[in-house]
N, C-alpha and C positions, 0 to 999 in steps of 0.2 A: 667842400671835400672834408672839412675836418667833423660839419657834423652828421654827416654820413659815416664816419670811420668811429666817430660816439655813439653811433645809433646801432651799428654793426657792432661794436662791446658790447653794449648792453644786451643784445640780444643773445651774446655769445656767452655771456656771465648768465644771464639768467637760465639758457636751456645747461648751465653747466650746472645747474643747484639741482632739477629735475622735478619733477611735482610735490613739492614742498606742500602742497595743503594734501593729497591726497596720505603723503606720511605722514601728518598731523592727525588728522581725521583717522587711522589708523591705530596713530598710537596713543590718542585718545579712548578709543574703544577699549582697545586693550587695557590698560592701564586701569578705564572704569569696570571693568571686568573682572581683573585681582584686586582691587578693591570690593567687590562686590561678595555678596556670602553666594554668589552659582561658583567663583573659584572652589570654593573651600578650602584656600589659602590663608585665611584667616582665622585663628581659635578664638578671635575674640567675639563671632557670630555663634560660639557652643558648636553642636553635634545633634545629631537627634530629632527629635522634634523640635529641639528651639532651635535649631540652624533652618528646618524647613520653616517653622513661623517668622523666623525673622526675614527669611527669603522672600515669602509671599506681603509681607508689611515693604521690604524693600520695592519689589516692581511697583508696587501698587505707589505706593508715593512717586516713582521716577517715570512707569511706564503710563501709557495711556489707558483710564477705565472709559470707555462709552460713557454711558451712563451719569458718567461726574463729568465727562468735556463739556456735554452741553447743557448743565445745569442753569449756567449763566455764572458762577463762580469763576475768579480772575485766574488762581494757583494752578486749576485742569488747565487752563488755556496754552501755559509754559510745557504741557507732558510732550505735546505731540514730539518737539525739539529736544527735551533730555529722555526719551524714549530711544530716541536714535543712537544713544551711548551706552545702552542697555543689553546683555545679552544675556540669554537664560543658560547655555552651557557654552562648555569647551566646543564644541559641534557647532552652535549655534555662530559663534564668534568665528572659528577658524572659516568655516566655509562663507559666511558675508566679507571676510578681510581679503579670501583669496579671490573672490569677483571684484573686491574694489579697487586690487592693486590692479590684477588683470586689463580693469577696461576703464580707473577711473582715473589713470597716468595719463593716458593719451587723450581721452577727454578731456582732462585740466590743460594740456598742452593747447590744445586746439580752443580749448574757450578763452585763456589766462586766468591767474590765481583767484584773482577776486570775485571774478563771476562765476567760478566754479564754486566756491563757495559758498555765495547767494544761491546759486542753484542748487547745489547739494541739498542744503537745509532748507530749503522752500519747495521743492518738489518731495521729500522726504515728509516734512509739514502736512501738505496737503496727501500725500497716499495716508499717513494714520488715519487723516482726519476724514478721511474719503470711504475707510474700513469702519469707524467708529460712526459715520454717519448710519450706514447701511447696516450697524447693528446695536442702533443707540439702545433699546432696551439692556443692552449684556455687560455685567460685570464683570466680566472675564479681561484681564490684563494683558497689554498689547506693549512688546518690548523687540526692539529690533533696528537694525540698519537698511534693512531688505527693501524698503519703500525706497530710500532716498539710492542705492544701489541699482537697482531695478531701471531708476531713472536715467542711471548712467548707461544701463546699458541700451536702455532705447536710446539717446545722447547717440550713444559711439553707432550703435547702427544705424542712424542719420547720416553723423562726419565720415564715417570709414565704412561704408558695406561692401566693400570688397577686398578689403584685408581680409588674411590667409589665417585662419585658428585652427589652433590644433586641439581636437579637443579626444577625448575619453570617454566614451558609451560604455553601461555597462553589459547593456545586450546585444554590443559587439566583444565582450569579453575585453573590454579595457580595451582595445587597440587603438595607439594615435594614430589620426586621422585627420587630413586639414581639409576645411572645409572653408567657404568665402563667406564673412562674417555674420552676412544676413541670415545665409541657412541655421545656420548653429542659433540665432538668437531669435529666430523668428520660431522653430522649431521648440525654443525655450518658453516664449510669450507664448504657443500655443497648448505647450503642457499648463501652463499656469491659467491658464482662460479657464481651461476645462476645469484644473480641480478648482478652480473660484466658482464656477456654476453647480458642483458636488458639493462643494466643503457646508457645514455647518457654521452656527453662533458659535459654538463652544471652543477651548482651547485646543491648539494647534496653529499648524502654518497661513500665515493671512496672507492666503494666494490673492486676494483682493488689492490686496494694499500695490502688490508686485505689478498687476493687471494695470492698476491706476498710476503709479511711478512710473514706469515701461511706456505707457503713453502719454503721459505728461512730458517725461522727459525726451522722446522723438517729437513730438509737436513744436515743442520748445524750441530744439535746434535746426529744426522744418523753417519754422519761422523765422528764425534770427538768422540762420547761415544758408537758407538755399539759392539769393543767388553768389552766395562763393562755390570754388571749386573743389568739393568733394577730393579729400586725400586717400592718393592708392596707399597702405604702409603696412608689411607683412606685422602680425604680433603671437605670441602664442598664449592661449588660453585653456584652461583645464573646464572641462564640462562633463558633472559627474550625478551623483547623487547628492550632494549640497548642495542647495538652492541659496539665492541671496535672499 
């Protein structure tokens, strides 16, 4: 009885803290963010042209080049992981924080802290590394949380596809709208397939990376949790014009 009645605190202290890594991972981002010269909260990065050159010297050392990952050089091999703490704007950032809280709480819920965090940063790892394969010629700079985001939400539409999202179309004119999770995120993965089969080498969105996370991270909890029982659990999510 009693340690049943320790087992039941601990569990009741720990859902009482709430997703502790995904606030981390969050405020991580952030944080390397205003630190970063894309804020331009910092004078000590200049104005002008030296704020834009120190900008592009910054991704370029933090974020992933092709090109230099598979040189065989040790330094590229650490980008794929401090790329993930990298955002090129205020756009950039708010719209990957608002998919991570949205779907990446209940995610960490249902995995626990630790392995949501192994997960996080290993399927996030492998979508860079999965973009930069298929465009190992390009020196073009790859910065973003979008890989390892992406993962989550394939993750949550494994555990949860039939929780209730409420989500925001634009060409429904903004109207919330709840829809049951799979629609919304499969409808998501299908916009992102297409522009991955459009998109070019050059700079922009690495719909690829999204493609590769997205299913990385459903297979993953295919695997690990399909024979437990799939949780019904209403949540609400914004689904707009920001992509993770």
């Amino acid at each position: 009885m009693l340690c049943r009645m320790i087992v039941k605190w601990r569990a009741v202290r720990e859902a009482a803290r709430g997703p502790v890594v995904t606030y981390a991972l969050i405020a991580g981002c952030c944080a390397a963010f205003l630190a970063s010269p894309a804020s331009g909260l910092n004078p000590s990065y200049g104005t002008g042209e030296r704020l834009l050159a120190t900008g592009t010297a910054y991704f370029r050392h933090w974020g992933v080049v092709p090109d230099e990952l598979f040189s065989g050089a040790a330094r590229p091999l650490l980008t794929p992981l401090t790329a993930l703490f990298v955002h090129g704007s205020w756009l950039h950032l708010l719209g990957n924080m608002l998919f991570l809280y949205v779907f990446g709480a209940m995610t960490e819920e249902r995995m626990g802290r630790p392995a949501f965090l192994v997960f996080y940063l290993c399927t996030g790892y492998v979508a860079l590394a999965a973009y930069a394969a298929a465009h190992a010629s390009s020196d073009q700079t790859l910065v973003g949380a979008s890989g390892a985001i992406s993962a989550a939400l394939g993750a949550f539409l494994c555990l949860f596809p039939r929780a209730r999202v409420t989500s925001l179309f634009p060409f429904l004119l903004f109207l919330p709208l709840r829809f049951p999770a799979w629609i919304v995120l499969m409808f998501w993965f299908g916009l992102q397939w297409l522009a991955a089969h459009r998109a070019a080498s050059g700079p922009g969105v690495a719909y690829l990376a999204h493609v590769v996370g997205f299913s990385v991270g459903f297979c993953y909890a295919w695997v690990r949790y399909r024979r437990t029982t799939r949780v019904r659990r209403p949540v609400t999510a914004v689904e707009g014009d920001s992509q993770p």
